[in-house]
C-alpha positions in Angstrom: -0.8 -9.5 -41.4 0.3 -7.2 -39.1 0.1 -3.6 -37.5 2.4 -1.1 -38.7 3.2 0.6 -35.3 6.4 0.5 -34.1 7.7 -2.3 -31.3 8.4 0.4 -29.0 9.0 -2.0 -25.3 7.3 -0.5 -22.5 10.3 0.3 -19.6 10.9 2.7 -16.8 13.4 4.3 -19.2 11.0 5.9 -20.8 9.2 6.8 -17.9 13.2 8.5 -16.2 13.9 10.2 -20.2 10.5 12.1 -19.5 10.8 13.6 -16.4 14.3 14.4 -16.9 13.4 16.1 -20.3 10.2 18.2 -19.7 10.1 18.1 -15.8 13.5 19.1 -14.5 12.5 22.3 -12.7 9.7 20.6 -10.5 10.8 20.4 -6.8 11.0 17.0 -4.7 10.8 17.7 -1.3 11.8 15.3 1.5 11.4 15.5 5.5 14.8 14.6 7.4 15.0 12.6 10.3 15.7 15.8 11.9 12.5 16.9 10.6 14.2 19.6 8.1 13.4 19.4 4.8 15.6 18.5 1.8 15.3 20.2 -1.7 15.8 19.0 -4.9 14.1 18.7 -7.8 13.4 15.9 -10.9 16.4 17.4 -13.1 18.9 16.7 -10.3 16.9 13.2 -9.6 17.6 12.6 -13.0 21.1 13.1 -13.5 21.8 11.1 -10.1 19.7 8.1 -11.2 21.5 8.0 -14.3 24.8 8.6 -12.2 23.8 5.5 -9.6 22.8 3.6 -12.3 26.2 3.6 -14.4 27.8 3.4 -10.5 26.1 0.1 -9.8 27.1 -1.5 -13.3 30.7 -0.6 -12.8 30.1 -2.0 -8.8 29.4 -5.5 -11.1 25.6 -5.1 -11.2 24.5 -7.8 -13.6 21.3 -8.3 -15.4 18.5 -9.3 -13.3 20.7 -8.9 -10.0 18.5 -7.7 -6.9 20.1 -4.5 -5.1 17.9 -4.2 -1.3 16.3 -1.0 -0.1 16.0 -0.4 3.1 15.0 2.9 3.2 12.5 5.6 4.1 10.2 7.6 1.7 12.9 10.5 0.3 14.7 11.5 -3.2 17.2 9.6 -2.6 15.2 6.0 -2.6 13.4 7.6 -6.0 16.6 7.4 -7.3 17.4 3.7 -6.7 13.1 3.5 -7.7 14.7 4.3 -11.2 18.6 3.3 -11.3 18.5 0.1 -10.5 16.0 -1.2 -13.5 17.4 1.1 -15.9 20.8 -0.2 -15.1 19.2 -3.8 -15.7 18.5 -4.6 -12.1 16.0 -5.7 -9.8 15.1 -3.3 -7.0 14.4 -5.3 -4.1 12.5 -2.7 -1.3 12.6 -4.2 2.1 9.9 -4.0 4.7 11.4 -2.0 7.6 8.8 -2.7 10.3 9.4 -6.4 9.7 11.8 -8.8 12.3 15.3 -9.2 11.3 14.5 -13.3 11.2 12.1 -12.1 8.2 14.4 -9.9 6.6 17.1 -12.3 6.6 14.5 -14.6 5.1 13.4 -12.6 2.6 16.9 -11.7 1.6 18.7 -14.9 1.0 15.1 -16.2 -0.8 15.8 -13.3 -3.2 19.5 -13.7 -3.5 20.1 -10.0 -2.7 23.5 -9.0 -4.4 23.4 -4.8 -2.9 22.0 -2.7 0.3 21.0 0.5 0.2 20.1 1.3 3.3 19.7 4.7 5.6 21.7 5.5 8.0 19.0 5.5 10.5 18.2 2.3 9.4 21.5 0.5 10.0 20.3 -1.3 13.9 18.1 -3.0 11.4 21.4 -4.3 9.4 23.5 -4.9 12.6 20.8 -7.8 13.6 20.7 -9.2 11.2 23.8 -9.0 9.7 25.1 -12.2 10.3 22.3 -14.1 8.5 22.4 -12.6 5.1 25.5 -11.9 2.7 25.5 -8.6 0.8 28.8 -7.8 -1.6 28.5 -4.3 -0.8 26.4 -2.3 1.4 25.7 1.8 0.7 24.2 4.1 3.6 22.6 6.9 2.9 23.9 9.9 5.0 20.3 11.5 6.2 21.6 13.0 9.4 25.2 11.7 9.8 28.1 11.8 7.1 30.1 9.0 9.0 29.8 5.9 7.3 30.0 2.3 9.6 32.8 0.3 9.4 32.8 -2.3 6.5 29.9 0.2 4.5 30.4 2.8 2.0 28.7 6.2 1.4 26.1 6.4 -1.2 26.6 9.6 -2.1 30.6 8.7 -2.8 29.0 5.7 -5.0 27.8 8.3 -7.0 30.6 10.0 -7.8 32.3 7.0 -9.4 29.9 7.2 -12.2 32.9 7.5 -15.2 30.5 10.0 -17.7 27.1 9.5 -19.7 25.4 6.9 -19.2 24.1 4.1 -21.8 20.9 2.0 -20.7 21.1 -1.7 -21.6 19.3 -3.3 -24.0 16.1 -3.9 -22.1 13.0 -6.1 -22.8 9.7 -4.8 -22.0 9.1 -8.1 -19.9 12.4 -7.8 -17.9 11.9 -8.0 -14.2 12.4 -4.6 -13.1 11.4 -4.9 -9.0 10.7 -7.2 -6.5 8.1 -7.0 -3.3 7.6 -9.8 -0.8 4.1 -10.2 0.6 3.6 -10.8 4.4 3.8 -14.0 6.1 0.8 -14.1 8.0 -0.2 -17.6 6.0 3.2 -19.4 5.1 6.3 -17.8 4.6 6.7 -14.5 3.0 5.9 -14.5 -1.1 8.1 -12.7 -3.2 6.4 -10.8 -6.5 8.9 -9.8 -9.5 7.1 -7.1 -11.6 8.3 -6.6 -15.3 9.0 -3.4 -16.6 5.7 -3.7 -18.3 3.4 -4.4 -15.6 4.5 -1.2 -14.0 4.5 1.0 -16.8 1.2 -0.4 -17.6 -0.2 -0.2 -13.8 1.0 3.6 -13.9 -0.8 4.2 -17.0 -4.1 3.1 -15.2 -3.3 4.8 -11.9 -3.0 8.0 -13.7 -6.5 7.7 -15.2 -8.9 10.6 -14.4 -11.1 7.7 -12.7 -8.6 6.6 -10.7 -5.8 8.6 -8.4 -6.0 11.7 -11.5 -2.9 12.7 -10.7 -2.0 16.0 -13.0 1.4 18.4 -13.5 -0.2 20.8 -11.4 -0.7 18.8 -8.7 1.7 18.2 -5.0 1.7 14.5 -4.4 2.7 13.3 -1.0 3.0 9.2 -0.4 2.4 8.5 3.0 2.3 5.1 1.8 5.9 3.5 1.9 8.2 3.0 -0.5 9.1 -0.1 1.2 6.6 -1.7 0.3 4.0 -2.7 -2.6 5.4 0.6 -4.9 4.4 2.8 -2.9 1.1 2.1 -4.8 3.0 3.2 -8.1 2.8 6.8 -7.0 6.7 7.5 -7.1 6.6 6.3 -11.1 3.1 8.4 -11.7 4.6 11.4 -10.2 7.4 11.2 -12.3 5.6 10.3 -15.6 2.9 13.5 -15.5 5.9 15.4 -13.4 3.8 16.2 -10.5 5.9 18.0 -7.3 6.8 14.6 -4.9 6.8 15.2 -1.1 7.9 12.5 1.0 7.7 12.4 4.8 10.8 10.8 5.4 10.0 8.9 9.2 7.5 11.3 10.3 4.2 9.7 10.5 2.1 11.1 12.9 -0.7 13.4 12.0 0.8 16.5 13.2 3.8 16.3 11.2 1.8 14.9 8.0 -0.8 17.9 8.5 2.1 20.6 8.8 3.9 19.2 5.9 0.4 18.8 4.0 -0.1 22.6 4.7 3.4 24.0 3.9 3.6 22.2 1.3 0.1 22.6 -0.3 -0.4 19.1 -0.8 -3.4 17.9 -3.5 -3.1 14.7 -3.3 -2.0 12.0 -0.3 -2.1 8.2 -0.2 -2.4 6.3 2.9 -4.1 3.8 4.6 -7.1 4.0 6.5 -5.5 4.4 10.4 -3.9 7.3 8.5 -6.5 9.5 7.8 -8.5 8.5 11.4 -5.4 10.0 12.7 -5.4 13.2 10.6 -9.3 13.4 10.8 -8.9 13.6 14.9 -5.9 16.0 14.7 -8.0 18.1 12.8 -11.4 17.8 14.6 -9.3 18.9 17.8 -7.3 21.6 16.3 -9.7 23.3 13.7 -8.0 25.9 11.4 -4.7 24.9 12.7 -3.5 23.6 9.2 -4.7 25.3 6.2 -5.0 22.8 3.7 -5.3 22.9 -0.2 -8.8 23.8 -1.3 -8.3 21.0 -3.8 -6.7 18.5 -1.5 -8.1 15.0 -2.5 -7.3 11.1 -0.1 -6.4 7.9 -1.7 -7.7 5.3 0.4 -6.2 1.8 0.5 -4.8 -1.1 2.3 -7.6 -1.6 4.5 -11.7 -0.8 4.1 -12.2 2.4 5.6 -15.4 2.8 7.9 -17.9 5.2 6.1 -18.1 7.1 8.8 -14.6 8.0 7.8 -15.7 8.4 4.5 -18.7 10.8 5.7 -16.6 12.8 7.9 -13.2 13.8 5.8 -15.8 15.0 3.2 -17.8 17.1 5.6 -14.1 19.0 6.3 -13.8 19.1 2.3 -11.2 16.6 1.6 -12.3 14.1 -0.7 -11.5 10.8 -0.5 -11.1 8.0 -3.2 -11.1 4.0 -2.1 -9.2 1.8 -3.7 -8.4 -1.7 -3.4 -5.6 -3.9 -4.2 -2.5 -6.3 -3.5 1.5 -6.9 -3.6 0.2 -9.7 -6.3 -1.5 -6.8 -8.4 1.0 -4.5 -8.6 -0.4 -3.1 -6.1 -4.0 -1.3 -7.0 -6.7 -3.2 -8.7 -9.9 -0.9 -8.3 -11.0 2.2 -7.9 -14.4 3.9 -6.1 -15.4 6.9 -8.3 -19.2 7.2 -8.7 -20.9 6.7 -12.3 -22.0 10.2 -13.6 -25.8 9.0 -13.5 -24.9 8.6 -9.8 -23.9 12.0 -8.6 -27.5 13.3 -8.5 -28.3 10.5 -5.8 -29.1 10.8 -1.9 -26.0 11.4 0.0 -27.2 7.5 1.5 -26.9 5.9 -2.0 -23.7 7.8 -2.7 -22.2 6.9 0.1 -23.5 3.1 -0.2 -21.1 3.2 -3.0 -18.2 5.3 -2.4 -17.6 2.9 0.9 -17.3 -0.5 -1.6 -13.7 -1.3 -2.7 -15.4 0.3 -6.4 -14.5 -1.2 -10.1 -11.7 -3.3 -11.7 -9.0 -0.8 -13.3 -8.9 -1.1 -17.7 -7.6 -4.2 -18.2 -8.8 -5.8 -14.6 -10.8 -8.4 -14.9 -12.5 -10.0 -11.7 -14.9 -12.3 -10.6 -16.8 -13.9 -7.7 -15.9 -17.8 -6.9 -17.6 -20.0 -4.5 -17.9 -23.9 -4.5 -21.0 -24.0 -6.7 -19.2 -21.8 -8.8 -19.3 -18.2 -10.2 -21.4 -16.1 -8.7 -23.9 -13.8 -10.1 -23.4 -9.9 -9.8 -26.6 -9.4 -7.4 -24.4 -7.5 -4.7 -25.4 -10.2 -2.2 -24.0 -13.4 -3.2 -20.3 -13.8 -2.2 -17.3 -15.9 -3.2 -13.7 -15.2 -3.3 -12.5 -12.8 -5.7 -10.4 -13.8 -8.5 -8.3 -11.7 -10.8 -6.1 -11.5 -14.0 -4.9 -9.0 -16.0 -1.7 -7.7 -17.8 -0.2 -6.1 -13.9 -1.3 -9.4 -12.6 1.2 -11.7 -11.1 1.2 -15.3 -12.4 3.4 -16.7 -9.6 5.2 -16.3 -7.0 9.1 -15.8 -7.2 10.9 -19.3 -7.0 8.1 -20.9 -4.5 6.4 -23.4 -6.9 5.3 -25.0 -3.9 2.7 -22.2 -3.7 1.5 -22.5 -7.1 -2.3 -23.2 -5.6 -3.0 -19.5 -5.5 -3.5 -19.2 -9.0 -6.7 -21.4 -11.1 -6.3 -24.0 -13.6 -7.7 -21.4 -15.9 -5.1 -19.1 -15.1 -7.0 -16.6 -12.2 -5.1 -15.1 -9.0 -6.8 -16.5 -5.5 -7.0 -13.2 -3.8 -8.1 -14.6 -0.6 -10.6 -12.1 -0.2 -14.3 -13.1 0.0 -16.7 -10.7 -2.1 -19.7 -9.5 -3.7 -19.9 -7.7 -6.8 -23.2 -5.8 -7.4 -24.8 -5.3 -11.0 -23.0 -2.1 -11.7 -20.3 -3.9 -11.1 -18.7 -2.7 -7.8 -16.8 -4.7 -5.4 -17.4 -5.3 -2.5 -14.9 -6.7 0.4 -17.1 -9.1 2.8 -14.1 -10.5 4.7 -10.5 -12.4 3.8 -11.2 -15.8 4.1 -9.7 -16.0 7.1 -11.4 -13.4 9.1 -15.0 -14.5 8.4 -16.8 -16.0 11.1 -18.8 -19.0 11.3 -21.2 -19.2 13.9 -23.8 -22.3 13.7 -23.3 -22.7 9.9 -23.7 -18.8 9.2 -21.2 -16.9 7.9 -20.7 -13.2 9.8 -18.3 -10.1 8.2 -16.1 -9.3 10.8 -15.5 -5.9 8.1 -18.9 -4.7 8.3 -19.1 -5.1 12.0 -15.8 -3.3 12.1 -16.9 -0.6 9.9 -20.5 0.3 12.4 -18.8 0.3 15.1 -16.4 3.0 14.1 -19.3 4.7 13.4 -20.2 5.3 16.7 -19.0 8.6 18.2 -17.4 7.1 20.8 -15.3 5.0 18.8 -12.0 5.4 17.7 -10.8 2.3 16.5 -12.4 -1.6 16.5 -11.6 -4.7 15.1 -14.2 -7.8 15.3 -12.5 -11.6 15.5 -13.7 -14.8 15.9 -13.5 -16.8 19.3 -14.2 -20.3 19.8 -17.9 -20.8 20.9 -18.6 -24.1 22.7 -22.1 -24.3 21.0 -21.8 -22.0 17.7 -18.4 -23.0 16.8 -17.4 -19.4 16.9 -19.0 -16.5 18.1 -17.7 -12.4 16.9 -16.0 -10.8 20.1 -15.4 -6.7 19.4 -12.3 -5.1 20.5 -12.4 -1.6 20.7 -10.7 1.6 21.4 -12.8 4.4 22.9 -11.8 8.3 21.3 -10.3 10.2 24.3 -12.7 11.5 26.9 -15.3 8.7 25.8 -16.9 6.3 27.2 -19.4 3.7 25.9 -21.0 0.1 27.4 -20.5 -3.1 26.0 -24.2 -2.9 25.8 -24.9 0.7 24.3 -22.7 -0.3 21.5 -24.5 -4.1 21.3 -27.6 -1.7 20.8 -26.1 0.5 18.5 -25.3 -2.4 16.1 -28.9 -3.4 16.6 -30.1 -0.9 13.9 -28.1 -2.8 11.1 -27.7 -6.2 12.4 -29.4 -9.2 13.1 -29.2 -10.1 16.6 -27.3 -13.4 15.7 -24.6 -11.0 14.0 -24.0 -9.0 17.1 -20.6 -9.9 18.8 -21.9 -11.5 22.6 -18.9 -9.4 24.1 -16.8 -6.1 23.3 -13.4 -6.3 24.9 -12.0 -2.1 25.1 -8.3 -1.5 25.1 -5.7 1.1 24.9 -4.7 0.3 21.0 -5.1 -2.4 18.8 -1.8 -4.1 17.1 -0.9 -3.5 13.6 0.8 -5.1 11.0 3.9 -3.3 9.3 1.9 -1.4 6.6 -0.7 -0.4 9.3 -3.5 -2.3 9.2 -5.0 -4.1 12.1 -3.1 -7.4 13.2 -5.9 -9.6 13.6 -3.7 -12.6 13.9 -2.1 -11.0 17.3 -5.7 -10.5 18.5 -6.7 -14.0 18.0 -3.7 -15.3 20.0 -4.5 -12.6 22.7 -7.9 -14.0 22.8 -7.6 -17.4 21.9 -8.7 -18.8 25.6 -11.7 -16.1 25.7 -14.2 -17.4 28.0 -17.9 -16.9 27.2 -20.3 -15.6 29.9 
C-alpha cells in the first residue's frame, strides 16, 4: 500500500516559480567594483533567469552539461544560481582565489562546456586559458561594456532568449550544481549536489533553529558564491523572499560595515576572520555604523574563539555557529541553546554556544575511533562521521577516493570530535592538525581559541613542529592587535590557567599576518612549511 500524496520532485524550479510569483517587488542590491551599488529586484531576477536559461539551451546547453562561474557575489551570478539547473544544467562555481594550475585542473576534471565570468575576473581566464577548452565564454559587464576578443557579452546572451520559457522535464535527483573541495590532501574533490539535496538543505537552513531567515529580513552573504553555495543562502533568500545584498569584491570591514548600515542588514554570513575584522572596526570606531537593532552573525568555516563569541554579543549582535563541509552541502549543524538552557550562567552558555552545536533534521553523526564508536560523554573523541539525505556519497568521477566514505555507508569528515550527552559537537582538531607529543594527543583549536582571548591578541594559529624527544611539540604563531605587545612568556602564562603545562606550546613565533586559504581560514599547511626546520631551544 501506498500514500496518497502526490509525487511532486523536489527542484530549484519550484524554489525560481516562488520568488518570481509572490516576491517580485523585493530589492537585490549588489556592490560594484566601483563600489556603487546596483538595483534590482527578484521580479527582474526572475524574468532574466528564465531568459539565460532558454539562452543557454538554444547556445546547445544539454542535460547535465557544466556551465563555470567565475564570478563575484552579485544578481547577476543569482541568475546563473538558478538558470543553469532549471535549464537542465550543472552550475559549476569556480574558486577565484585559487592558482590558474588548479583551475585548469578543476575544469577539465569537470568537463566544463560554458564560462561565465566577470569582467574583472578575466586575468584569471587569460592564464589560464590555454589549459582548459570552453565552447563559449560570457563576461559580465560590471564596470566595462567592452567585451575581450574571442568572448561575448552576457547581457547580449540574454537577449537571444526567443520568448517564454519551458523548463525540462527534471528529476528530483538530477545533478543541479557542482563544488570542488580544496586540495590541501590530494587533488581537488569535485561534489555534484541533486536538485534535492539543495532543496532539502534549504529547507533545514531556514529552520527557526538554524540561520531563521524570514521575508522581513536583509540578508547579506559575505560568504562567496564561489564556493560551497554560498552556504545555501542565495536559494533561502529566494524561497522566504528575503531582500539579498551582495558585496560584490569589497571585503574589508569598512566597506561590509557601511553596506551593513545603509542597507540595514539582519542577517550576514561569514567566516570567523570576518567578524574579527568587523569587531576591531567597530571597537575603534564606536557609533560610526549604525547597525540593525536585530542584526544577527552566522558563524562558519572555521571555530571562532569565544572570546569572539563574548565580545560581538557584548556590542548586541548575536552570533550563531555553525559547522559544515563542501561534502554536506555545505552546513551540517547549528549552535542554538536548548530552551532549559537560556536561564544558565553566562559561563555555561557560552560553554555551549562556542561548540560547532547539533546535527541539522535529517543529520545524523557520530564519533569513530579505532576501538570504535564513542560514547556521548563530551570528552572522548574520534572522527566525526556523517550521513544524511544532503550528504554526498562520493566524489565526482574520482573512485580512487572512494576511502572517505564507511563500508556502512558514513562520510569521513576528517575532523576529530566529541559529542557531549546533549548531543553537541564539538570540533577537537582535523586529523591533520592534532598534535602528538610523547603519545598525547594536543588540540591545536583550543590552544588557538585561548590565545585569541588574550587582549593582546589579534589573531593565532598553533602547529605542530618536530620535537627531537616528543615527536612533536605545539609552536604558537601569533599576531599582536595594533599598539600591543605581549611576551612569549606572558602569554605561556596566560595559557597556564586552562592548560596543562605539557599542552603549552614551548615557543610563540609573532608575525605581521598569518596566511589564509581562499575561503579565509588559516593556511596551516603554509605555516608548517614556513616552520618545518624550527629549532628548539
Amino acid at each position: 500500500m501506498s500514500g496518497t500524496m502526490m509525487d511532486f520532485p523536489l527542484t530549484l524550479v519550484a524554489v525560481l516559480e516562488r520568488v518570481g510569483k509572490y516576491f517580485g517587488k523585493i530589492e537585490v542590491v549588489s556592490r560594484r567594483p566601483d563600489r556603487s551599488l546596483h538595483r534590482t529586484t527578484y521580479a527582474q531576477v526572475y524574468r532574466r533567469a528564465r531568459a539565460l536559461a532558454q539562452a543557454l539551451q538554444h547556445a546547445g546547453l544539454g542535460h547535465g552539461d557544466r556551465v563555470a562561474t567565475l564570478c563575484w557575489n552579485h544578481a547577476e551570478h543569482l541568475e546563473a544560481y538558478f538558470a543553469v539547473p532549471c535549464a537542465g544544467g550543472v552550475l559549476h562555481t569556480l574558486n577565484l582565489r585559487l592558482s590558474p594550475g588548479e583551475l585548469s585542473y578543476i575544469v577539465r576534471h569537470a568537463g566544463d562546456k560554458f564560462l561565465i565570468i566577470d569582467d574583472v575576473l578575466f586575468p584569471i581566464y587569460e592564464k589560464m586559458r590555454g589549459e582548459v577548452s570552453f565552447e563559449r565564454v560570457w563576461v559580465v559587464p560590471t564596470i566595462s561594456s567592452t567585451t575581450p576578443a574571442g568572448c561575448e557579452n552576457y547581457e547580449q546572451l540574454i537577449t537571444t532568449a526567443r520568448g517564454e520559457f519551458q523548463y525540462p522535464a527534471l528529476n528530483e535527483n538530477d545533478p543541479a550544481a557542482m563544488c570542488y573541495t580544496s586540495g590541501t590532501t590530494g587533488p581537488p574533490k569535485g561534489v555534484l549536489y541533486s536538485h534535492r539535496s539543495l532543496v532539502l538543505h534549504t529547507l533545514a537552513i531556514g529552520m527557526a533553529d538554524t540561520f531563521d531567515l524570514r521575508q522581513r529580513d536583509v540578508l547579506l552573504p559575505v560568504v562567496p558564491m564561489f564556493h560551497a553555495n554560498a552556504w545555501g543562502l542565495p536559494f533561502l533568500a529566494a524561497m522566504v523572499g528575503a531582500k539579498l545584498v551582495f558585496p560584490g569584491p569589497h571585503y574589508d570591514p569598512a566597506s561590509l560595515l557601511e553596506l551593513m548600515a545603509g542597507e540595514q542588514v539582519t542577517f550576514a554570513a561569514g567566516v570567523p576572520t570576518v567578524w574579527m575584522g568587523v569587531l576591531e572596526a567597530l571597537e575603534k570606531n564606536p557609533g560610526r555604523w549604525k547597525l540593525a537593532a536585530d542584526l544577527r552573525l552566522g558563524i562558519g568555516g572555521a571555530a571562532p574563539p569565544e572570546a569572539l563569541i563574548r565580545a560581538l554579543d557584548s556590542l548586541g549582535l548575536r552570533t550563531m555557529h555553525s559547522w559544515g563541509m563542501t561534502e554536506l552541502t555545505p552546513v551540517g549543524t547549528a549552535g542554538t541553546l536548548k530552551s532549559y538552557m537560556l536561564d544558565w550562567p553566562d559561563d555555561e552558555k557560552y560553554a555551549v554556544k562556542r561548540l560547532q552545536g547539533l546535527p541539522l533534521p535529517f543529520v545524523e553523526v557520530r564519533a569513530v575511533s579505532e576501538q570504535g564508536e564513542v560514547p556521548w560523554d563530551g570528552e572522548s573523541v574520534g572522527e566525526l562521521q556523517v550521513r544524511g539525505p544532503f550528504v554526498a556519497a562520493s566524489y565526482y568521477n574520482l573512485p580512487e577516493a572512494a576511502d572517505r566514505w564507511t563500508n556502512d555507508g558514513w562520510f569521513r569528515t576528517g575532523d576529530v570530535a566529541a559529542i557531549d550527552p546533549e548531543g553537541y559537537i564539538k570540533i577537537a582538531d582535523r586529523t591533520k592538525d592534532l598534535i602528538k607529543s610523547g603519545g598525547e594527543w594536543i588540540s591545536s583549536v583550543d590552544l588557538e581559541s585561548a590565545l585569541m582571548g588574550h587582549p593582546a591578541v589579534k589573531e593565532a594559529a598553533v602547529i605542530a613542529v618536530a620535537h627531537p624527544k616528543w615527536l612533536e611539540r605545539p609552536l604558537a604563531v601569533v599576531v599582536c592587535k595594533d599598539g600591543w605587545t605581549i611576551s612569549a612568556e606572558d602569554l605561556r602564562a596566560f595559557l597556564g590557567w586552562k592548560f596543562a603545562k605539557w599542552q603549552i606550546p614551548d615557543a610563540v613565533e609573532f608575525v605581521e599576518a598569518l596566511p589564509r586559504t581562499s575561503v579565509g581560514k588559516f593556511k596551516k599547511s603554509e605555516l608548517r612549511e614556513r616552520y618545518q626546520n624550527w629549532k628548539w631551544k
